[in-house]
Structures are given as C-alpha cells and as structure tokens.
C-alpha positions as CSV (number, residue, x, y, z in Angstrom):
1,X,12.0,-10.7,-29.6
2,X,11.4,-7.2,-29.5
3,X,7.9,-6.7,-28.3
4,X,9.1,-3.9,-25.4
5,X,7.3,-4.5,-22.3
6,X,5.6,-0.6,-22.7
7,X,4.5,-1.6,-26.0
8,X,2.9,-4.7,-25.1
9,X,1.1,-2.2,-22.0
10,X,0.2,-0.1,-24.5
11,X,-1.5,-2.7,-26.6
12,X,-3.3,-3.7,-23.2
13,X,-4.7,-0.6,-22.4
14,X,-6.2,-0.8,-25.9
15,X,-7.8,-3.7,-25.2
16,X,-8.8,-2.7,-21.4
17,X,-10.8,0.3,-22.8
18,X,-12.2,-1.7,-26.0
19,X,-10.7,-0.1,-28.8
20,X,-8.8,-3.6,-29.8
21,X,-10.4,-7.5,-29.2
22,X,-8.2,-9.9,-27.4
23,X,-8.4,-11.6,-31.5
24,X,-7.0,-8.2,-32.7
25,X,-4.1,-8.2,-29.5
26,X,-2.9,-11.9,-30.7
27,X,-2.8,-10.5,-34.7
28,X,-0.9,-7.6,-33.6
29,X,1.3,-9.9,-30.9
30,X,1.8,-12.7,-34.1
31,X,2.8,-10.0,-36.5
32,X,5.5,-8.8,-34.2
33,X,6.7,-12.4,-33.4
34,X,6.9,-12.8,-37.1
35,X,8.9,-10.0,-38.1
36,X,11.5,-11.2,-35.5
37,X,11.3,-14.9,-36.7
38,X,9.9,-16.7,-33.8
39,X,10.0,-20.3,-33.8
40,X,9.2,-23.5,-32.1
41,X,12.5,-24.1,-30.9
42,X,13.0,-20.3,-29.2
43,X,9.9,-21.2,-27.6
44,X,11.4,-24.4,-26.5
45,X,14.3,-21.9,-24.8
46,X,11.9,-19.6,-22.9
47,X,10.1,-22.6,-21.4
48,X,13.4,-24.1,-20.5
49,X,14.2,-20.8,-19.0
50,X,11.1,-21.1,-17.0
51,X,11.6,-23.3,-12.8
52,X,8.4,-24.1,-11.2
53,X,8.0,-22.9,-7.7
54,X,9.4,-25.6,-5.6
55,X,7.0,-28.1,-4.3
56,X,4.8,-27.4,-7.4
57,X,4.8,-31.7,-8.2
58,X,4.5,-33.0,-5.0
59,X,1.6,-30.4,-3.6
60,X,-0.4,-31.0,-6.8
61,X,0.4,-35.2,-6.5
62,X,-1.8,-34.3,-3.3
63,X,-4.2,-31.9,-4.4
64,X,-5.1,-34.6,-7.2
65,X,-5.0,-37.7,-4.9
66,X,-7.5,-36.2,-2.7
67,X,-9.7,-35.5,-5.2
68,X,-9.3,-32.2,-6.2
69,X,-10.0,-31.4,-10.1
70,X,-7.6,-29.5,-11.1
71,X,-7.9,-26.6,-14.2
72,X,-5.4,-24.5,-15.8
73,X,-7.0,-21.4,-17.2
74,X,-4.2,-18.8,-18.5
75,X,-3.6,-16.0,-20.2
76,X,0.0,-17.8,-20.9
77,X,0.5,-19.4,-23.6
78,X,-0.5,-23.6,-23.7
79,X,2.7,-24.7,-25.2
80,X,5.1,-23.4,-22.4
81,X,2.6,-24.5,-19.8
82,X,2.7,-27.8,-21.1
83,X,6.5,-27.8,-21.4
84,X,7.2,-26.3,-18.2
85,X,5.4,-28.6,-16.3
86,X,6.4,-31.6,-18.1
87,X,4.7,-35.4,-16.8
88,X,2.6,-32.8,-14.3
89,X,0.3,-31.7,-16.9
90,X,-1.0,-34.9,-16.5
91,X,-2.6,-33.7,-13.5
92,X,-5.3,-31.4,-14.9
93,X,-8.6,-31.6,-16.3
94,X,-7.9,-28.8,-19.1
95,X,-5.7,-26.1,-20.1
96,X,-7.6,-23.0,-21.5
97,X,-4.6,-20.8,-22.7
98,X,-3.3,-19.3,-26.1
99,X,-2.0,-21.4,-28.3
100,X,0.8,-20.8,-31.0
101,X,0.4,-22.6,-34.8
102,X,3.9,-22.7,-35.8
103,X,4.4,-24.2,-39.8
104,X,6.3,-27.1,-40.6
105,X,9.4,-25.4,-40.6
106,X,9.0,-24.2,-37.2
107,X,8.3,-20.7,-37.9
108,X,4.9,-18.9,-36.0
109,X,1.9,-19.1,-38.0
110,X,-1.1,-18.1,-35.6
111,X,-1.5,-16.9,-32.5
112,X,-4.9,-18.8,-31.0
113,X,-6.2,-16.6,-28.6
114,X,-8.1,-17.7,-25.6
115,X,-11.5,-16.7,-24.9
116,X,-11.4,-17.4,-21.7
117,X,-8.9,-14.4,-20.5
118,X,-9.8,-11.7,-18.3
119,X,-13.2,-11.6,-18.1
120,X,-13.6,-14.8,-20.2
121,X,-12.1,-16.1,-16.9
122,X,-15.4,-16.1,-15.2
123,X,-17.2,-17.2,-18.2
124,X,-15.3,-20.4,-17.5
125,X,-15.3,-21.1,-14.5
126,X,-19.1,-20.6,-14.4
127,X,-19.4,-23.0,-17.0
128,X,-17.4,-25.4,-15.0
129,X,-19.3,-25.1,-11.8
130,X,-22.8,-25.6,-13.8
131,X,-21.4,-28.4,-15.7
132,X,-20.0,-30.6,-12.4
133,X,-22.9,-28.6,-9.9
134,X,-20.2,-27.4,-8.0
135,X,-20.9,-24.6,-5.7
136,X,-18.5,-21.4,-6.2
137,X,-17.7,-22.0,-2.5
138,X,-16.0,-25.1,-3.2
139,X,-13.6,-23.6,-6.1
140,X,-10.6,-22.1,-5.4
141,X,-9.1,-19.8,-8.6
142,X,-5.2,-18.9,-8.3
143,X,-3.9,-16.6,-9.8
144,X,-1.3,-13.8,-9.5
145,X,-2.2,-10.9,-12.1
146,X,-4.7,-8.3,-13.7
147,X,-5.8,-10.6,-15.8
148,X,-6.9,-13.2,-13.0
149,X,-9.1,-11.2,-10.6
150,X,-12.1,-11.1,-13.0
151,X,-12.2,-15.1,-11.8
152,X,-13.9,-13.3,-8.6
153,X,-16.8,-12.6,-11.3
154,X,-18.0,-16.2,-11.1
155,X,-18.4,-16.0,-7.0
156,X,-15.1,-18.7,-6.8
157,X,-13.1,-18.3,-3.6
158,X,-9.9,-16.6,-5.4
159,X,-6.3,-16.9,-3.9
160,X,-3.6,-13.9,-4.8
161,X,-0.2,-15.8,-4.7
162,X,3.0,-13.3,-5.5
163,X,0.7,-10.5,-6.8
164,X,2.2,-8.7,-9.5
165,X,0.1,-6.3,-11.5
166,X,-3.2,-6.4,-9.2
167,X,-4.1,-4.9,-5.7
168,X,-3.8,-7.8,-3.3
169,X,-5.6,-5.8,-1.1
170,X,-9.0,-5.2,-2.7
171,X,-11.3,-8.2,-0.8
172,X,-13.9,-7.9,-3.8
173,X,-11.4,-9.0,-6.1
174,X,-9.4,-11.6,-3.6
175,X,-11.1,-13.6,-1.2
176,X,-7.2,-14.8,0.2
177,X,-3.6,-13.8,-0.1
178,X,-0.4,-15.3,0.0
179,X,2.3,-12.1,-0.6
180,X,5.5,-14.0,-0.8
181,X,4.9,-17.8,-1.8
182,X,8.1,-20.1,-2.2
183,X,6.9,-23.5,-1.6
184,X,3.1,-24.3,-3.8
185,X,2.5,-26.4,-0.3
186,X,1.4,-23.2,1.2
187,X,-2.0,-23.4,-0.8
188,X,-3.1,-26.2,0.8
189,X,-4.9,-24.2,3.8
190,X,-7.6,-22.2,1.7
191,X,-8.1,-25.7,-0.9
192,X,-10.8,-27.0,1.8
193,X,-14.2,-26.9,0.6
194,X,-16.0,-23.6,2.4
C-alpha cells in the first residue's frame, strides 16, 4: 500500500521520543491506507498471506487444556489475528490489538489504536495479574519485538522467540530466549509456573 517500511520507522521514532501519540501514529497510518484504498477484502489477502508457525494449534490445544489462560496482547492488528488463527482464537481470554473500522463498502474508516502497546503492555498485564491475583512469576509474556519487551515492566517472566527488532541478549528486558523457533512446542519448557 505504499507505507515504505523507512517511513513507517520514521513515524516510530516520532512516537519513541514523544513528539507523536500512538492516537496520532494510527491517524497518520489510516490517512495513508486511505489514500491507497485499503479495504476489507486486501486485508482478507494479507492474512491469507500470513502461516502460523507449525505446531501453533496443537501446543496451544495443550497449553489451554492444562489450564493455562491464554492472552493475546499485540501491536498487530485484531482482524488478521483473528483471521490467521482461524477456530484457535477460541483459545484465548482476550485480544488487545488495533482494530480497523472499515465502512459498509469495505473501504478503511478508523484505525482503533491500542492502548495497551509498548509500554501500555505492562499496564495490561499488571492489570491482569491484580485482577486474577496471579503472581508475575507465574506469567509468561511472548513476544518477538521492540514493542514487546516493555511486558518485562510488569515483573512477568518474558520469552524472546525469533527476535527481530530487540536485543535478545539484554536479561532486564528477557528473562528467556528461544533464537530460532520452528515448532510453538518449543515454549512448553519456560510455561511452568516459577
């Protein structure tokens, strides 16, 4: 759609040092997308354009058996994660992501952002934990990005899984790390309580 991945950087670091809201991002983000005529149905291509990592069903099938609550809390946007995952969205609790209003003919409207990004992250899962009186040592927070290490903020156990865009290596962001992760299975180790 046009939105160049150095602009959308550039709109980031804006944000990152304050001179934009995450509300002022999404505006910017919907008037782009509007320009170029986004609508439902492309949106319905990118998710379809979007596999799972394999044993994503069956190792949350497990996780939810056992009685692990499951959370989705993204800075992704709620429609695809819904798609993508399909029946399996059954699974969780909640989805805190953005969320795109698109008009009756199918054309983006809004762009609903999240509050509960980057530091909003922690904000959540705090809530959460004082909510259910769960101890941060019993959550585990996965996540991949920049966006996802401010979970560490709320004292959760955080997992890096295929880091992109975050050091892996800094142990005050990331309590664990799996570098190369092809099968979800592979979380099961660090999903026991502490």
């Amino acid at each position: 759609l046009g939105y160049d991945v150095n602009e959308c950087a550039f709109y980031h670091r804006k944000f990152d040092i304050e001179e934009i809201t995450h509300e002022e991002w999404c505006s910017l983000t919907r008037d782009k997308f509007r320009r170029k005529g986004l609508t439902d149905r492309q949106l319905d291509k990118i998710s379809n354009s979007i596999a799972l990592v394999p044993g994503t069903r069956k190792t949350l099938l497990k996780l939810h058996k056992a009685g692990i609550r499951l959370f989705i809390l993204s800075g992704s946007i709620r429609q695809i994660i819904r798609r993508v995952l399909g029946r399996t969205v059954a699974l969780f609790e909640d989805i805190q992501a953005n969320e795109f209003i698109f008009d009756d003919d199918g054309v983006l409207l809004e762009i609903r952002g999240t509050p509960y990004d980057f530091k909003g992250k922690a904000t959540y899962l705090k809530k959460l934990m004082r909510e259910n009186h769960v101890s941060p040592l019993n959550v585990l927070y996965v996540g991949n990005s920049n966006n996802d290490y401010w979970a560490s903020h709320s004292g959760a156990r955080t997992l890096c899984v295929n880091p992109k865009s975050t050091d892996f290596n800094d142990t005050d962001k990331w309590t664990y790390c799996i570098r190369r992760m092809e099968h979800l299975s592979k979380i099961l180790e660090y999903t026991r309580p502490q």
